[in-house]
N, C-alpha and C positions, 0 to 999 in steps of 0.2 A: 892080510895084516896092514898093507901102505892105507884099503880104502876106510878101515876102521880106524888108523890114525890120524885120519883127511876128517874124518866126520867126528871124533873126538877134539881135535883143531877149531872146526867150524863151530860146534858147539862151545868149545871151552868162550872162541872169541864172543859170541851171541850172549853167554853168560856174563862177558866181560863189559860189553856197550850197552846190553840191555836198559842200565837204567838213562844212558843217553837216551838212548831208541827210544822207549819210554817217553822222554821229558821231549822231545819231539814229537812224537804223536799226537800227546795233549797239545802240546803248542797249535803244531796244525788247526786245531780245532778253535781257537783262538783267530787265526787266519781268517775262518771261514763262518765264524758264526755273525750275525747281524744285531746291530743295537735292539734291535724290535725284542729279540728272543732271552735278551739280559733280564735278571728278577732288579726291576727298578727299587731302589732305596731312595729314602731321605727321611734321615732322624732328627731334621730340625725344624724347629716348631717352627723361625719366622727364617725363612732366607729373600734375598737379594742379590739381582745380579746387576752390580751399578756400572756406570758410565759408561755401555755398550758402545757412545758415541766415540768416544775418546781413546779407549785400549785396545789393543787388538795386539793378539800372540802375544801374550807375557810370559814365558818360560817360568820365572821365577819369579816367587814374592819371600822376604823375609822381613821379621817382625822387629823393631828397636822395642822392644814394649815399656822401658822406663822412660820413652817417647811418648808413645802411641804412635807412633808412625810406622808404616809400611813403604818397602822399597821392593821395586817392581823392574825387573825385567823386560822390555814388551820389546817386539822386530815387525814392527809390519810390512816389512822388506823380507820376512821369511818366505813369502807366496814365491819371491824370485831366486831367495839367496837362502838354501840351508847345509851346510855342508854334512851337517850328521843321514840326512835323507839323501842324499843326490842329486839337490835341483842347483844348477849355479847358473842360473841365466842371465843375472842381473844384480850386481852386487852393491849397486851406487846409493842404494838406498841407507838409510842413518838408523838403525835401532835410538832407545831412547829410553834410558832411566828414569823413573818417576818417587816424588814420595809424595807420601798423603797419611796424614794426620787425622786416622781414624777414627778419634774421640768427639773432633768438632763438626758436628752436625752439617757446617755449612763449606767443610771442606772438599776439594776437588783434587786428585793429583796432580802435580807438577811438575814439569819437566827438568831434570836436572842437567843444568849447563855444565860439559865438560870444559876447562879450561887450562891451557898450557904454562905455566907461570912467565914466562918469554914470548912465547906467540901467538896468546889470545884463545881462539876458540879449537879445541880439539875436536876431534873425529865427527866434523859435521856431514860425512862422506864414509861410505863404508866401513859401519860402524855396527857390527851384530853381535852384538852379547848375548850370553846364554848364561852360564849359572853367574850369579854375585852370591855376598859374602861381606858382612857388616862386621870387625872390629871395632867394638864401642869407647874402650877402652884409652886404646892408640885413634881412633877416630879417623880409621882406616878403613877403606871401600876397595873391595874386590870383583873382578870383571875377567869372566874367560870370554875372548871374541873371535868371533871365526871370520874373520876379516879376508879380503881376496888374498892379500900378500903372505897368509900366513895366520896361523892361529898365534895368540900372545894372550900372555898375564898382564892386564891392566894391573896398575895401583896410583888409586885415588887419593887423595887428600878432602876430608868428606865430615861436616857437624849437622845435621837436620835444622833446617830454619826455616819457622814460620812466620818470621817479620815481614818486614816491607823487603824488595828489591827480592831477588830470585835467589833459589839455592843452588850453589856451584858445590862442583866437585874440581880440586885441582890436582892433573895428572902428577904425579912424582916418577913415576920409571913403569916402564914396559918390559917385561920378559920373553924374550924368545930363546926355546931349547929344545934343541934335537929330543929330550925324553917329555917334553909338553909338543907332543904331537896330534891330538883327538881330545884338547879338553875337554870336558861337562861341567861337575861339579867341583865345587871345593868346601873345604871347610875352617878357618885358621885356630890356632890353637895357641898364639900369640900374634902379636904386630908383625911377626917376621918369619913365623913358620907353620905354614901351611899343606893341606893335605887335599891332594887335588886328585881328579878320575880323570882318564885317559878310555875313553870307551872301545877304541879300537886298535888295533896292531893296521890293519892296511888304511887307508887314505880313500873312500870313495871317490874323492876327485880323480887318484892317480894311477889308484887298483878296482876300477867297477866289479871289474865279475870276483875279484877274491874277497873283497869287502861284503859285497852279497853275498856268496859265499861263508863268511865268517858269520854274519847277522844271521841267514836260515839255518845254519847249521851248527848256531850255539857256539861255537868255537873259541876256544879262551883265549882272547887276544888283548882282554883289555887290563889295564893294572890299575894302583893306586901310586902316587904319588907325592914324595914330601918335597917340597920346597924352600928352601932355607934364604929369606930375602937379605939383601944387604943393608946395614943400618940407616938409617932416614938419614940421616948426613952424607950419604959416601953420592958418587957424580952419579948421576942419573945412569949415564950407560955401564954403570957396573954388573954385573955378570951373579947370579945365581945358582945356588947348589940344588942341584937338584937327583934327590934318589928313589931309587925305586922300593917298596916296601912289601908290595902284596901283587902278584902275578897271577894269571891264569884266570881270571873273571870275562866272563861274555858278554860282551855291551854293559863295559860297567861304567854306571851311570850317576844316581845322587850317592850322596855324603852325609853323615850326620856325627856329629859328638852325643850321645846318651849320658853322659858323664864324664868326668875326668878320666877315665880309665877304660871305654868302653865307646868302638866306632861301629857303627850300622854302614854297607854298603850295599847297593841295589846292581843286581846283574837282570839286568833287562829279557834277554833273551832268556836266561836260565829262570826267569819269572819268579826270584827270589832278593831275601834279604841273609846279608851272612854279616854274623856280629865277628868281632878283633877285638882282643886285650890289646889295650896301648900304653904301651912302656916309654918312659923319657930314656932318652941317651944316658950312657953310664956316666956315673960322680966322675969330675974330672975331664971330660970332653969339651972338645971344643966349640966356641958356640953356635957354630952351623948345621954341628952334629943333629941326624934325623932321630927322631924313637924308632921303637918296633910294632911292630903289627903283626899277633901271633891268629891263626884262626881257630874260633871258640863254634863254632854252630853256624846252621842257615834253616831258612825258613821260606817255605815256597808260597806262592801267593794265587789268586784265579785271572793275572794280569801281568801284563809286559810292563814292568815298573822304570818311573822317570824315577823324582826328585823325593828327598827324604828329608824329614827336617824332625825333632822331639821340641815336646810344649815342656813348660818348667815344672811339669809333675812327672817328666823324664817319658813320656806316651811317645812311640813311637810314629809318628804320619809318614802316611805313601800315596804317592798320586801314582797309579799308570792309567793302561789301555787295555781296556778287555776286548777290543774288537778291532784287532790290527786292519783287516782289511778296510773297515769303514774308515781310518783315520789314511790308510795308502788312498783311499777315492778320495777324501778327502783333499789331499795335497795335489794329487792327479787335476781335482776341480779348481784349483787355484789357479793351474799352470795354465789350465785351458784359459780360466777366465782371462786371465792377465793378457794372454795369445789374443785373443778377441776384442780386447780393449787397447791393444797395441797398434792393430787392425784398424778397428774405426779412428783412432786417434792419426793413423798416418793417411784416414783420407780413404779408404777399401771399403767399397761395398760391404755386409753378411749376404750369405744366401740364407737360407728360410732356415735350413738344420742351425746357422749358425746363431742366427737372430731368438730362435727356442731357446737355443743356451744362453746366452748371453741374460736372457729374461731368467733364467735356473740360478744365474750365478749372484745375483742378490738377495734372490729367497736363501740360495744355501750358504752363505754369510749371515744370514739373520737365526739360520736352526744350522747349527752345524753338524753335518752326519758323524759325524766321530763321537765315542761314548768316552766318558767319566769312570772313572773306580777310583775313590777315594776310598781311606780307610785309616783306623789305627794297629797296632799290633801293640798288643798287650800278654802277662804272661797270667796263668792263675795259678794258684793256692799249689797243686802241683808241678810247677813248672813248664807246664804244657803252652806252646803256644795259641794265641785264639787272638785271628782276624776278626775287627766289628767292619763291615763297613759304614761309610756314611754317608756316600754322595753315589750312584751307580745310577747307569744311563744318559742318553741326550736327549731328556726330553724338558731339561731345566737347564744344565750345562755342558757343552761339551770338550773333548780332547784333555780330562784335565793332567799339569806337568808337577801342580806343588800343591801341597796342602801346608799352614801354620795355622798357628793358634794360639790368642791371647786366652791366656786359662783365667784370669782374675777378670776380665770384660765378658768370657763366654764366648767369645766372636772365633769364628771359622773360618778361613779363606780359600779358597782355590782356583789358581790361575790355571790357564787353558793354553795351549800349545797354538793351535788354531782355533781361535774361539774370539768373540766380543766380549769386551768387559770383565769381570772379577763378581767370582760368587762370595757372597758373605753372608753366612749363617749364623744361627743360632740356636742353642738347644735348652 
């Protein structure tokens, strides 16, 4: 009787994790397959990958489109410094916000000067942004930075200008909170309350092997987050509300508003999108007060999905990775390279293995082995979901983290995690 109820046990639990088990497996298989073996796409007619010279690891691009401008993301201080992967070797280096005014032909991006209203230039030193976040409205710029001291919520003071003299952005207040611990993305939903991803419960810096741990083994550590900022008048170091909304997400990663009423978020590891009805606070609350986040659906994808963003015909975009382990070489060939040029720069012979690489590590800056999966999600006539992709493979661009789209110019974008330049398509 005990061993019949040992193996009725065993079985009941296998019936219970199964569809983990499952969604693991396939993963694995993602692990291990190589860019070569991916069914290459590209459904547009003229693409471009511009300023190869000038960008490099732009996490994030988002669109002002009654601009034409695009604001860009890029860390090329990522090779040393990424807190979401594991590398902190070196963290002095300055990420760097760009805009660029897409429509004029003879435009170039620009670097956008942060600036302290009291001490001049901010964060020309350890400065690594990952997702932003454009309030057009309030004319408000948003910044998760994974800075050495600590992750924080930048807020900028930010108008696009293509005049004479440079575009500033000027700091207004920084947030730091014990529940903004692993930002990624965000999304704001007015000038003062925002909905931000938190991708992990453990700390890579602090927790190596549990943090690994959580990433291979799906593990729902990551939440959502609302942020209720303090009014633009109140002292700079005023303090922030911040609560929790939506729990149990594995490497949850981009953000998107689809509507007034309806948020997309991306669990990385669980290689899905899961929609939320989004509720304001009840009549009468006060006004810090969060909404709710009820969960409505999810939707699995053939990729480890970054950044999400919807075009203004409400089209769902998802950038990831189909090809984890090429985009782990990836980051592994940076570390080397930078080791090697650390090397020569203090004076150190190579021997021969290291003088091959070294000649390796320019070609694979120019093709980068990490693949692309762009895509949209859309639903049809029955409800059903249905992935198009648009961009798959590296053999045009690679690593990509975001996809936007000006729907009335036709124009496509997609920034690269490790990658040169900015793809811009057409269809």
């Amino acid at each position: 009787m005990l061993g019949k109820l040992s193996t009725a046990v065993v079985l009941g639990l296998v019936a219970l994790l199964w569809p983990h088990i499952s969604l693991l497996l396939e993963t694995q298989q993602l692990q291990t397959i190589t860019p070569d073996k991916l069914t290459k796409v590209n459904v547009f007619k003229e693409h471009e990958v511009k300023f190869r010279e000038l960008l490099k690891n732009c996490e994030d691009v988002i669109l002002v489109e009654e601009e034409q401008v695009a604001l860009l993301s890029c860390d090329p201080g990522r090779d040393n410094w990424n807190t979401v992967m594991g590398n902190f070797r070196d963290p002095s280096g300055a990420g760097i916000l760009y805009q660029w005014f897409y429509n004029d032909a003879d435009a170039v991006p620009t670097p956008i000067a942060l600036e302290h209203p009291t001490n001049g230039s901010y964060y020309t030193t350890d400065f690594h942004p990952l997702g932003i976040e454009y309030h057009a409205p309030s004319g408000t710029l948003y910044v998760t930075n994974h800075a050495s001291h600590g992750p924080t919520l930048e807020v900028l003071s930010y108008k696009p200008w293509s005049g004479f003299g440079r575009a500033v952005a000027k700091h207004v207040r920084t947030i730091r909170d014990p529940a903004i611990h692993t930002p990624n993305s965000l999304i704001p939903l007015s000038a003062t309350s925002i909905l931000l991803t938190n991708d992990h419960f453990f700390k890579v810096r602090f927790n190596r092997a549990l943090a690994r741990a959580e990433t291979q083994l799906a593990l729902p550590g990551g939440n959502v987050v609302h942020v209720s900022l303090p009014p633009a008048d109140a002292p700079a170091d005023a303090s922030a509300n911040v609560t929790t909304l939506a729990r149990g997400l594995p490497f949850c990663n981009g953000i998107a508003l689809l509507n007034s009423s309806t948020v997309a978020v991306a669990s990385t590891t669980r290689r899905s999108v899961s929609l939320y009805a989004l509720s304001p606070a009840p009549a009468g609350s006060p006004a810090w007060a969060p909404p709710s986040l009820s969960f409505r659906s999810e939707y699995h994808a053939p990729a480890f999905l970054d950044n999400l963003s919807a075009d203004q015909n409400g089209r769902l975009l998802v950038a990831g990775h189909p090809s984890v382990g090429a985009l782990s070489a990836t980051v592994a060939q940076r570390m080397t390279c930078n080791d090697l040029r650390a090397k020569q720069a203090a004076g150190a012979a190579l021997d021969e293995a290291e003088r091959v690489t070294e000649k390796e590590c320019d070609e694979e800056e120019k093709h980068v082995k990490a693949a692309t999966w762009a895509a949209e999600l859309s639903f049809n006539e029955d409800g059903a979901a249905v992935w198009r992709p648009l961009l798959v493979g590296n053999d045009i661009y690679g690593s990509s983290a975001t996809v936007a789209r000006d729907v009335k110019k036709g124009l496509t974008f997609v920034s690269g995690l490790y990658e040169r330049g900015l793809f811009v398509g057409k269809e």
